[in-house]
Each structure stands twice: as C-alpha cells, then as structure tokens.
ROVO-828320 format. One record per residue (C-alpha): residue number from 1; residue in one letter; x, y, z. Coordinates in steps of 0.25 Angstrom, whole numbers, plus 5000, padded with zeros to 4 digits. Layout:
// residues N
<nr NUM rest A px X py Y pz Z>
...
// end
This chain:
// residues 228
<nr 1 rest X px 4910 py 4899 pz 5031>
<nr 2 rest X px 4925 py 4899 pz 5029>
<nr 3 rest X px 4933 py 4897 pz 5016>
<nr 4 rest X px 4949 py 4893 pz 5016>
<nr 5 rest X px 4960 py 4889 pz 5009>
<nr 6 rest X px 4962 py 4874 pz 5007>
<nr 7 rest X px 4952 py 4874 pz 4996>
<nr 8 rest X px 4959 py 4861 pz 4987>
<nr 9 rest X px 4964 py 4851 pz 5001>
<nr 10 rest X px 4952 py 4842 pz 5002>
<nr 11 rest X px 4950 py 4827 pz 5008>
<nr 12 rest X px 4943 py 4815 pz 5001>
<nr 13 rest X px 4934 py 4806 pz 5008>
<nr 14 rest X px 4921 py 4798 pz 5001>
<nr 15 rest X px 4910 py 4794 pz 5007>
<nr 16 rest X px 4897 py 4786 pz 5001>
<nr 17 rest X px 4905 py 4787 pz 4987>
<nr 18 rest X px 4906 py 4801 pz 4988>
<nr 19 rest X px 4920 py 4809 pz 4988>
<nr 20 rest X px 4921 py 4818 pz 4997>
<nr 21 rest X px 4930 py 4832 pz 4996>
<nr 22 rest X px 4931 py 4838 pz 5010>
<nr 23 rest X px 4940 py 4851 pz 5011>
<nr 24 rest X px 4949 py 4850 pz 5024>
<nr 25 rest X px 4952 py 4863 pz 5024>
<nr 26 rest X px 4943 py 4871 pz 5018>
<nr 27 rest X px 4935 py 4878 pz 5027>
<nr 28 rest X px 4922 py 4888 pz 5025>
<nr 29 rest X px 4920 py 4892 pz 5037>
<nr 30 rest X px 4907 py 4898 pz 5042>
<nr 31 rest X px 4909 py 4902 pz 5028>
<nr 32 rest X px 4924 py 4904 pz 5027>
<nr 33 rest X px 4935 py 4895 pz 5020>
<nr 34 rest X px 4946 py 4889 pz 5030>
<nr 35 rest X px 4956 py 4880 pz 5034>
<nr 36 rest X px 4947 py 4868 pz 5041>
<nr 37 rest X px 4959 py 4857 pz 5045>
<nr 38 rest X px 4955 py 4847 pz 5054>
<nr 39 rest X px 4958 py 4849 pz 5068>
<nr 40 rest X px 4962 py 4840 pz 5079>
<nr 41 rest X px 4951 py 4846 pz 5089>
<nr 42 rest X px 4941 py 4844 pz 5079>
<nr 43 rest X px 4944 py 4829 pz 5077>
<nr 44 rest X px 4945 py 4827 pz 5093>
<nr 45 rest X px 4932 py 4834 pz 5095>
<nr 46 rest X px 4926 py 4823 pz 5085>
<nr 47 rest X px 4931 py 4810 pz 5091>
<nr 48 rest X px 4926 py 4814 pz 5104>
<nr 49 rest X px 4912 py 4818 pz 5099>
<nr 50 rest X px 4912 py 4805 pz 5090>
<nr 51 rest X px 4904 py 4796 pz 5100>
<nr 52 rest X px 4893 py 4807 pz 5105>
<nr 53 rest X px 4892 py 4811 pz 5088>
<nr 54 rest X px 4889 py 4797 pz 5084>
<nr 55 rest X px 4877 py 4797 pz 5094>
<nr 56 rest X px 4873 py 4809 pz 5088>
<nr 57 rest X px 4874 py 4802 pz 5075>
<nr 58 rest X px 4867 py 4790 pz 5076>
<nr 59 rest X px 4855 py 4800 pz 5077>
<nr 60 rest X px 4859 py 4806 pz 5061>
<nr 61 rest X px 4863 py 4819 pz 5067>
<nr 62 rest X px 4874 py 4827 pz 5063>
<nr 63 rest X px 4881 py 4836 pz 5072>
<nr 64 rest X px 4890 py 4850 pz 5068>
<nr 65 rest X px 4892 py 4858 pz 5081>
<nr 66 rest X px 4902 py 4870 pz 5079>
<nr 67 rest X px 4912 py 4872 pz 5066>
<nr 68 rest X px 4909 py 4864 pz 5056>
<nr 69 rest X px 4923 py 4860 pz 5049>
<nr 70 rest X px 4929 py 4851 pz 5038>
<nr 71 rest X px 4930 py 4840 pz 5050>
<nr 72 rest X px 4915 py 4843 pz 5054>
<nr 73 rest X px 4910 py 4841 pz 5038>
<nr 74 rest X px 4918 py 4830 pz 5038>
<nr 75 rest X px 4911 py 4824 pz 5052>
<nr 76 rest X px 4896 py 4828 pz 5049>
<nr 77 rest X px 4898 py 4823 pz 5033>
<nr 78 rest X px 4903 py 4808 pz 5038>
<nr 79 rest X px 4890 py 4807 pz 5049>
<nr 80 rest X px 4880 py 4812 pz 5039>
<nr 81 rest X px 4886 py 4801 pz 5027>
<nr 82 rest X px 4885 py 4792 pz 5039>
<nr 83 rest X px 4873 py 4794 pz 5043>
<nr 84 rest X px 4868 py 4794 pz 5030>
<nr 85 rest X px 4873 py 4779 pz 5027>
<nr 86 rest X px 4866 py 4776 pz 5038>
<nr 87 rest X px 4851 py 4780 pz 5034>
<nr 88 rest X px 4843 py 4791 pz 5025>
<nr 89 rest X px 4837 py 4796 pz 5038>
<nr 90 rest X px 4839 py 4811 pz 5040>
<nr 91 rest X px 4852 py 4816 pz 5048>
<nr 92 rest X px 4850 py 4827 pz 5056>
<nr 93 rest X px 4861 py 4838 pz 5056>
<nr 94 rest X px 4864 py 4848 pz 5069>
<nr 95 rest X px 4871 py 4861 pz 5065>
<nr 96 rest X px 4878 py 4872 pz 5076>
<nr 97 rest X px 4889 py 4879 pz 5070>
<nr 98 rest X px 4895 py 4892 pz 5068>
<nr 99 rest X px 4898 py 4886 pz 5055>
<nr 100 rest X px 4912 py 4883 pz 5050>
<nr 101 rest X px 4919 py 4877 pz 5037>
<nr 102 rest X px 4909 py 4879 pz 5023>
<nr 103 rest X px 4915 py 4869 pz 5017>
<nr 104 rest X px 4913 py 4859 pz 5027>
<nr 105 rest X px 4898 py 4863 pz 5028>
<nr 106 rest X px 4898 py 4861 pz 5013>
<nr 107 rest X px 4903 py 4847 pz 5014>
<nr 108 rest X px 4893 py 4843 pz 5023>
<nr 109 rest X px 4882 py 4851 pz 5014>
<nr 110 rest X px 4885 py 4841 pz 5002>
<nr 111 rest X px 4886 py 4829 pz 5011>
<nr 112 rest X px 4871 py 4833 pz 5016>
<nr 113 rest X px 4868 py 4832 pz 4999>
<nr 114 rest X px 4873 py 4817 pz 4998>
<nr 115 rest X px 4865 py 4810 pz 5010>
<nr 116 rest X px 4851 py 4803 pz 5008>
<nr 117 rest X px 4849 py 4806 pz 5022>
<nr 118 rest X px 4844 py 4821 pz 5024>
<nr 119 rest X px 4851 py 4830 pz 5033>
<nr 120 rest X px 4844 py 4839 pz 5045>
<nr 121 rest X px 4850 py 4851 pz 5050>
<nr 122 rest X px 4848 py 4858 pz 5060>
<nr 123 rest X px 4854 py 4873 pz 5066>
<nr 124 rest X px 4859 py 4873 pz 5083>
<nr 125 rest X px 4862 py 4887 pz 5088>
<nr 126 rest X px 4869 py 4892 pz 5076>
<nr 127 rest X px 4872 py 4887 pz 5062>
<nr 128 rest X px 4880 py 4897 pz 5055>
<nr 129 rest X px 4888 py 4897 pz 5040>
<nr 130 rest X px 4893 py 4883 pz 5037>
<nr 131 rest X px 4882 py 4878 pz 5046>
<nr 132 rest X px 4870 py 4886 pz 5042>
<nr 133 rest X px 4874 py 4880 pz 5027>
<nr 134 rest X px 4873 py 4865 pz 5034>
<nr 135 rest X px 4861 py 4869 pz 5041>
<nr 136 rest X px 4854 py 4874 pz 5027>
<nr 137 rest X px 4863 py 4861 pz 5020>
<nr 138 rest X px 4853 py 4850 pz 5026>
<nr 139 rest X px 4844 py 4840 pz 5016>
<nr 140 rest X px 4832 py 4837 pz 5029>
<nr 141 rest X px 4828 py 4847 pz 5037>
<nr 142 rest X px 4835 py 4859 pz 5041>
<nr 143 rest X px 4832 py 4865 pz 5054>
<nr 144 rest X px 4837 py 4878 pz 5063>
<nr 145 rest X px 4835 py 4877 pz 5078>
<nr 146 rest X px 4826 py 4889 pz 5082>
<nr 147 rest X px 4837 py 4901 pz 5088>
<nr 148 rest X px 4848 py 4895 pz 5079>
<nr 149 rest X px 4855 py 4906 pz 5071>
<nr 150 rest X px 4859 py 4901 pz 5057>
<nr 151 rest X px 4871 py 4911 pz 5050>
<nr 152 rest X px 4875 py 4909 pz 5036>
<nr 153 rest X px 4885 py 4919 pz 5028>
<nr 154 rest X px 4896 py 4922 pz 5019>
<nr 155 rest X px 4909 py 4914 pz 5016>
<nr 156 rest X px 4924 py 4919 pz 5020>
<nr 157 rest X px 4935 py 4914 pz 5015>
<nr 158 rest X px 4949 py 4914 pz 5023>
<nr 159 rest X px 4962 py 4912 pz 5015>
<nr 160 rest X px 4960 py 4915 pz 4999>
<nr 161 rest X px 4953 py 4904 pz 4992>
<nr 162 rest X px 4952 py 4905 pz 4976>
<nr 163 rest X px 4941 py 4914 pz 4975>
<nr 164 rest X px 4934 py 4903 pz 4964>
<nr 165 rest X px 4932 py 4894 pz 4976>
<nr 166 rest X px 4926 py 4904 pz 4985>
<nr 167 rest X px 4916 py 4908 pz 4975>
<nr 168 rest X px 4914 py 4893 pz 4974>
<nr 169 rest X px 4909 py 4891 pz 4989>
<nr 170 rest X px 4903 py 4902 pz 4989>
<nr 171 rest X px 4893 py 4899 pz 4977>
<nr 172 rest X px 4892 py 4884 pz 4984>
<nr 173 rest X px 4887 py 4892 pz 4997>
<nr 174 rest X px 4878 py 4901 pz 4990>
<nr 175 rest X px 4872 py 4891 pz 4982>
<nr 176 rest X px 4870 py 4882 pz 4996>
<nr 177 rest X px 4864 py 4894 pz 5003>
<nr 178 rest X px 4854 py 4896 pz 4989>
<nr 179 rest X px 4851 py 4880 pz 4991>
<nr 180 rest X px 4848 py 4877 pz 5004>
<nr 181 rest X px 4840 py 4891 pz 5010>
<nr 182 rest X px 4834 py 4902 pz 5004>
<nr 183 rest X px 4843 py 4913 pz 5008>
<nr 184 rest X px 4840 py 4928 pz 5003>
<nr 185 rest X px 4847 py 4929 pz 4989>
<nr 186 rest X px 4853 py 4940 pz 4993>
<nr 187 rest X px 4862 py 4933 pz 5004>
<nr 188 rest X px 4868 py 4925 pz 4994>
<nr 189 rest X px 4880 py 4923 pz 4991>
<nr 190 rest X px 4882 py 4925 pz 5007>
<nr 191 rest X px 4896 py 4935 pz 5007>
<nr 192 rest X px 4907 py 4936 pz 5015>
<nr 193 rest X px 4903 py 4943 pz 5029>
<nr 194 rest X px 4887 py 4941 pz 5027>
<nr 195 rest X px 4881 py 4935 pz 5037>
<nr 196 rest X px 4867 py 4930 pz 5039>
<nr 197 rest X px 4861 py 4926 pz 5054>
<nr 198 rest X px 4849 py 4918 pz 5052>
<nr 199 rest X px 4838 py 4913 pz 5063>
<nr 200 rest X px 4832 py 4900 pz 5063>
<nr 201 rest X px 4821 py 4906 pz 5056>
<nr 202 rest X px 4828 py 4913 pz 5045>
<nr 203 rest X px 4837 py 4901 pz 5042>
<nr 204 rest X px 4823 py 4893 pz 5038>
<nr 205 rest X px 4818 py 4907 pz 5032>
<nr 206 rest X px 4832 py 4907 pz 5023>
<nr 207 rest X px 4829 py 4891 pz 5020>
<nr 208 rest X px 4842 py 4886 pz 5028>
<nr 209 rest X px 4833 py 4879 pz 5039>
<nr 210 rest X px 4817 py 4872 pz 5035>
<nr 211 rest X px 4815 py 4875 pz 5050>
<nr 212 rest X px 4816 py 4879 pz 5064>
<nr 213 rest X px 4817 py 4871 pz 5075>
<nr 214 rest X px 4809 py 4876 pz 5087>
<nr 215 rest X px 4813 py 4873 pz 5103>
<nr 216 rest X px 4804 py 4862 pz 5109>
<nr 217 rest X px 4797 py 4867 pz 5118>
<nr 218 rest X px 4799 py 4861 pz 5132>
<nr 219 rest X px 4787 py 4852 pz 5140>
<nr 220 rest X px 4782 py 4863 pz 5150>
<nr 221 rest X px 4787 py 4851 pz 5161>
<nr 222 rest X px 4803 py 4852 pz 5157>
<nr 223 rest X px 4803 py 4866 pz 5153>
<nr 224 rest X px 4804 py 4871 pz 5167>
<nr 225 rest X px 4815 py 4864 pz 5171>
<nr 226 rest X px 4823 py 4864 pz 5160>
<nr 227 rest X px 4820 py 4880 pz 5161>
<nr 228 rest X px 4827 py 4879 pz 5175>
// end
C-alpha cells in the first residue's frame, strides 16, 4: 500500500447527512503513499462501462477488477450508498486486485461501517494488499474462491510524509488487521518489505475469510463437452 505527498488537499461531498473527506491525491498504494490525480483514461473507461455496470447493479453487486484508486473508492462508495437507500438486503462485493491506493481501500472500509445493508465479499484469482483489507473489511459473509491467493504486507511511503502521520496509518492498519482476522501477533505491525502470501485456506485460518468457496462440480452430461 503506498503512502505520498498531498496529505492536506482534500474534497467535500455529503451523502445521507454525512460529510465526506476524500483525499485526491493521497495514495497508499498496495500499501505505499502516492500521488492519485484522476485520469482521463480512468474517467473514459467508466462512462463506457456505465450501461453493463448498472445491470450489474440492479443485482446488489459491487464490482473492483484491477487498481483500486481514489476514482474507484469514489465509484464503489456511491453504488454501495445507493444501493443501500434502496433496501437493507445484503450487497454482494467481487474483489480481483493487485491492490492499489490504502487510503482509498480505507474510505470504502468506513463507508461498509455506515450501511444497514450488510456487505459480502468475495476473493477472484488474487486479492492482494489494499484488497485483502477489503476482503477482511466486509459486515456479511466473507468468502475466498478455492486457488485464490490472498497477499497482505507492509506499508512504503514515497516522497517524505511527516513521520507523525505515517505512524498514524500505520496504527489504523495494524489496528484493522487485529480487528477483522486473527493474524499471528507476531506479524503485526506488518513492516516495510514483509510480505505474507496466503492460500484460501490460511486466509480463513488467519480470520480474513469465514469460508471457502469450492468449484461446482459439473453434471457428468456437460462435463465431457465442456472438457473438449
């Protein structure tokens, strides 16, 4: 997760009667601080994706595939407030990513702790850093895909940001980590450069997941033909 300058430019926006503080450009990426501006790409990719996501939508489920960003917090914080006003029922939230921005996994953390409707994750493939915290973040269910690979470690910092707010995250991502799984104590604090590579099974032995999804098993009918 990265860490970066920028650490006093922030936007306001409310929603429900709450006001929101989103850093735009604080980044903690994986689990590193960095500059997170929008980008004109990321906005392009969006609006073409908008009619396909709201399908997706309709059916309470959440969507980060890739980085996730200040501009993907900001997306996945709107659906789940919306989806939210809509009903108490439970929203369903799909995680693949490298991992990406801290702070931006940390926005959508504390937006899961405002809803009435609980969240369900879920791990694809990979769930790394900033994603194995919003993996281990959700209120329902929390559920690794058998043969996904769950990585979690240490934050770096690039530019010089005042040590007194580095030890400030970092006692907000220890304190997560001793919340929502049941890490060996002697992991925490996680340090720079330590990493830890977990199986689907160790992510629900270390508490980050409640369970592990197996692979249907095919009608004996279709399974030779989907085999060809």
């Amino acid at each position: 997760m990265n860490l970066g300058r920028g650490w006093c430019r922030y936007c306001m926006g409310s929603a429900r009667r709450v006001v929101w503080v989103f850093p735009v450009l604080l980044g903690l990426t994986g689990c590193t601080i960095v500059m997170a501006p929008k980008s004109e790409s990321e906005v392009a990719t969006a609006a073409a994706e908008a009619p396909t996501r709201r399908e997706v939508l309709d059916q309470r489920r959440v969507l980060v595939f890739g980085d996730i960003t200040p501009v993907v917090a900001e997306r996945v914080v709107r659906e789940l407030f919306y989806l939210d006003a809509k009903s108490g029922e439970a929203i369903d939230f799909y995680l693949m990513t490298p991992g990406g921005d801290l702070k931006a996994a940390f926005t959508i953390e504390n937006a899961m702790q405002l809803l009435r409707s609980p969240v369900n994750t879920y791990a694809f493939a990979e769930c790394n850093s900033a994603g194995a915290m919003l993996l281990a973040a959700g209120t329902g269910r929390r559920v690794a895909f058998r043969g996904s690979t769950i990585t979690i470690h240490g934050m770096n910092s690039r530019g010089k940001p005042p040590a007194q707010y580095m030890e400030s995250v970092q006692a907000y991502y220890t304190d997560f980590w001793r919340r929502r799984a049941r890490l060996p104590e002697g992991w925490l604090p996680l340090p720079k450069g330590q990493t830890h590579f977990l199986t689907a099974d160790q992510a629900r032995e270390y508490g980050l997941v409640d369970s592990v999804l197996e692979r249907k098993e095919l009608p004996r009918e279709i399974a030779p033909e989907r085999a060809r």
